[in-house]
DRENPA-3360 file (N, C-alpha, C; in nm, 2 decimals, always signed):
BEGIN
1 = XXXXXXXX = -0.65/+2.49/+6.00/-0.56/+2.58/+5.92/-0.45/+2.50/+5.86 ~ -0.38/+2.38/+5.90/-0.28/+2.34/+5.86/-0.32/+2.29/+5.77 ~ -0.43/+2.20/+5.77/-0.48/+2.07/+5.70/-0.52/+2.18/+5.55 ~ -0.55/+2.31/+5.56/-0.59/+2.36/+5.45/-0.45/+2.41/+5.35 ~ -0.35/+2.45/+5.46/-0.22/+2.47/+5.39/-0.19/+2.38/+5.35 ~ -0.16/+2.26/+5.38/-0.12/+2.13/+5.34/-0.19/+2.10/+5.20 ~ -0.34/+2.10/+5.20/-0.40/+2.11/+5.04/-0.36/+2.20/+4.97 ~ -0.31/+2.35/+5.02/-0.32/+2.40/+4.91/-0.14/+2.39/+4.85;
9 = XXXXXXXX = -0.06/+2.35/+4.93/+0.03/+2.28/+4.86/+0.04/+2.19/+4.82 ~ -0.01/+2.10/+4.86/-0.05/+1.96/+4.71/-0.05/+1.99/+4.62 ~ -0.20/+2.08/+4.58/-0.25/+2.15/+4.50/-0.14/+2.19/+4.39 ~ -0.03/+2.29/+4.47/+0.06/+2.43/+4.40/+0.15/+2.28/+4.36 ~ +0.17/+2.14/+4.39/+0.29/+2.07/+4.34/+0.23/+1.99/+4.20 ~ +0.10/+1.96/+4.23/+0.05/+1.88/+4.12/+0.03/+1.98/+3.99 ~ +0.02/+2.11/+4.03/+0.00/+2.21/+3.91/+0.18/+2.23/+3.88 ~ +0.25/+2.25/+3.95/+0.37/+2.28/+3.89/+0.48/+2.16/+3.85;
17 = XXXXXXXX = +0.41/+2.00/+3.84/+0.43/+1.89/+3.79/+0.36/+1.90/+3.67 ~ +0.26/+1.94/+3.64/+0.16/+1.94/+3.49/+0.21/+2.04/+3.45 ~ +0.24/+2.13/+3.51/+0.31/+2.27/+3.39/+0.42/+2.25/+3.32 ~ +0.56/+2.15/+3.40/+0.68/+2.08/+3.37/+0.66/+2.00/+3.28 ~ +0.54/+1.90/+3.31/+0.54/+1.81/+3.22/+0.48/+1.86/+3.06 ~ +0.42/+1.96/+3.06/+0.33/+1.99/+2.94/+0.45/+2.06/+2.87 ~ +0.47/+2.14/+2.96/+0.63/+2.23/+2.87/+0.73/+2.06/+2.82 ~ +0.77/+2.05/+2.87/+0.89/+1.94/+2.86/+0.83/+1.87/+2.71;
25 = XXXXXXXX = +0.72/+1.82/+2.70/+0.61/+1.74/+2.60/+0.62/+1.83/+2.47 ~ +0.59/+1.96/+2.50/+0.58/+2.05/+2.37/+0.72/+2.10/+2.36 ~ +0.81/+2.11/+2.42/+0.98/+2.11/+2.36/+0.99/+2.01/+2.28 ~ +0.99/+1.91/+2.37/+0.98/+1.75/+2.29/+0.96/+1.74/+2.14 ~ +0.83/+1.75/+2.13/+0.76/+1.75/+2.00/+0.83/+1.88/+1.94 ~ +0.88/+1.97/+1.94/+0.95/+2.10/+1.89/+1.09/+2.00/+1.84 ~ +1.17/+1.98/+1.89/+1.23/+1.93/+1.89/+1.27/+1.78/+1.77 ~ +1.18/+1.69/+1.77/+1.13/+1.60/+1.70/+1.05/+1.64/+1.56;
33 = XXXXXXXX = +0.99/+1.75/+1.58/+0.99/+1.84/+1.45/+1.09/+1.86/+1.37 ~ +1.18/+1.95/+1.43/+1.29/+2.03/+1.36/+1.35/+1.93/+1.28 ~ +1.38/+1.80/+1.38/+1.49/+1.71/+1.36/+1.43/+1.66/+1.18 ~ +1.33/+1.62/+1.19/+1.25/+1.56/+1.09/+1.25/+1.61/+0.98 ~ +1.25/+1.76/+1.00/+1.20/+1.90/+0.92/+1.27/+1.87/+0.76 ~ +1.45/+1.85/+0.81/+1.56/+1.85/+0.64/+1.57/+1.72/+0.62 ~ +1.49/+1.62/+0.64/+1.47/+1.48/+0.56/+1.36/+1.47/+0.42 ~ +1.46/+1.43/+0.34/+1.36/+1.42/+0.19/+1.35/+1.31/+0.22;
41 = XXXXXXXX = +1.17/+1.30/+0.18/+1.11/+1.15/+0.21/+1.12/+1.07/+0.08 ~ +1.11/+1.18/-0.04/+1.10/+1.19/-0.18/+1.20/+1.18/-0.26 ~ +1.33/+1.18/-0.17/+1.46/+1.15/-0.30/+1.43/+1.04/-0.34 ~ +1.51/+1.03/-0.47/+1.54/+0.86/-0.53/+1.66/+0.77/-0.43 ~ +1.57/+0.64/-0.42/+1.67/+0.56/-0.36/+1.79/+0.55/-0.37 ~ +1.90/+0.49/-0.29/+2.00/+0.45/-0.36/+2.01/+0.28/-0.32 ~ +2.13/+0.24/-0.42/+2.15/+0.08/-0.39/+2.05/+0.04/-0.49 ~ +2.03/-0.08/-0.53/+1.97/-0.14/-0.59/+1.78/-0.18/-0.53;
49 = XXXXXXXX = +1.72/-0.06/-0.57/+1.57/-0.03/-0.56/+1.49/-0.09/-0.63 ~ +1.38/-0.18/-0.65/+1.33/-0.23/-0.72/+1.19/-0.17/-0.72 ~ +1.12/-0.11/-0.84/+0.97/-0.07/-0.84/+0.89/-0.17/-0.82 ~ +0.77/-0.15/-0.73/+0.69/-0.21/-0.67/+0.56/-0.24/-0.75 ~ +0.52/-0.12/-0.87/+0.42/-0.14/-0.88/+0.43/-0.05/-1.02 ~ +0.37/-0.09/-1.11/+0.38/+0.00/-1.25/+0.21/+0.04/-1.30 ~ +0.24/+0.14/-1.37/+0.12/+0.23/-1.38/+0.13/+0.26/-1.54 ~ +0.12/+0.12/-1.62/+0.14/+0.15/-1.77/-0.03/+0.15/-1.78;
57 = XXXXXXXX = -0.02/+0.24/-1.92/-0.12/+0.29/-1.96/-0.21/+0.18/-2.08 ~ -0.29/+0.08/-2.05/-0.33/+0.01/-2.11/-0.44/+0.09/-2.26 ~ -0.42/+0.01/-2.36/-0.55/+0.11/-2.50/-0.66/+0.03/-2.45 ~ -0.65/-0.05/-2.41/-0.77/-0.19/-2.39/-0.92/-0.08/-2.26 ~ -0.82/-0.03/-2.15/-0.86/-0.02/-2.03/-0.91/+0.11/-2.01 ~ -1.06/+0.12/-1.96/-1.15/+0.22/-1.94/-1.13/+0.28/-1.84 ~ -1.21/+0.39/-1.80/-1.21/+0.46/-1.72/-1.29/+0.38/-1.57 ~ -1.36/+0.28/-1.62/-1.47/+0.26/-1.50/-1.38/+0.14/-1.45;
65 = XXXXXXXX = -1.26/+0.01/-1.53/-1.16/-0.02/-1.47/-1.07/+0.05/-1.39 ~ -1.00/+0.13/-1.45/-0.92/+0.19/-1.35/-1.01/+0.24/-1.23 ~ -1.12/+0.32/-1.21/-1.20/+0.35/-1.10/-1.21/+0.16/-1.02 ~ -1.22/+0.13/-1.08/-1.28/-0.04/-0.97/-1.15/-0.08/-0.95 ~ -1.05/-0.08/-1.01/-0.84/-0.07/-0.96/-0.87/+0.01/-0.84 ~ -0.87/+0.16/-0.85/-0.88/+0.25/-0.72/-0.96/+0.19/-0.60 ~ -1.05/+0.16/-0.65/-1.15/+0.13/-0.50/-1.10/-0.02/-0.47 ~ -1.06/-0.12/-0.55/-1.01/-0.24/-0.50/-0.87/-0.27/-0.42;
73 = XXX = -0.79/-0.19/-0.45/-0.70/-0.18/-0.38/-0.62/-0.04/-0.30 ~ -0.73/+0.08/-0.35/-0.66/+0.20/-0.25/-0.56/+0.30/-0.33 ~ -0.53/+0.26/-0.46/-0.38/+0.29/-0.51/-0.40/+0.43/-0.47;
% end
């Protein structure tokens, strides 16, 4: 009888360690949400920003260039 109370309080601590933990985990991430939520990722920089990469429109350049651009590098 003891040995069985004894399991079934193991038991009732390891479940009410996983229940704390899983709550605590999804506040967490609630939390880490919100924070993130009023950040524009999309403003214009400030300070001296330099463009990385230009996307001028060549008369020369076809359609099946730019497609083999796309697949060569991902743009």
């Amino acid at each position: 009888m003891k040995k069985g109370l004894g399991m079934v309080w193991q038991t009732i601590k390891v479940f009410i360690l996983f229940t704390g933990s899983t709550i605590l985990f999804y506040y967490g991430i609630i939390w880490i949400s919100e924070e993130y939520e009023g950040y524009h990722k999309y403003d214009e920089p400030e300070g001296a920003a330099v463009k990385v990469s230009s996307s001028v429109a060549d008369e020369d350049s076809h359609w099946y260039d730019r497609l083999l651009f796309f697949y060569m590098n991902g743009e």
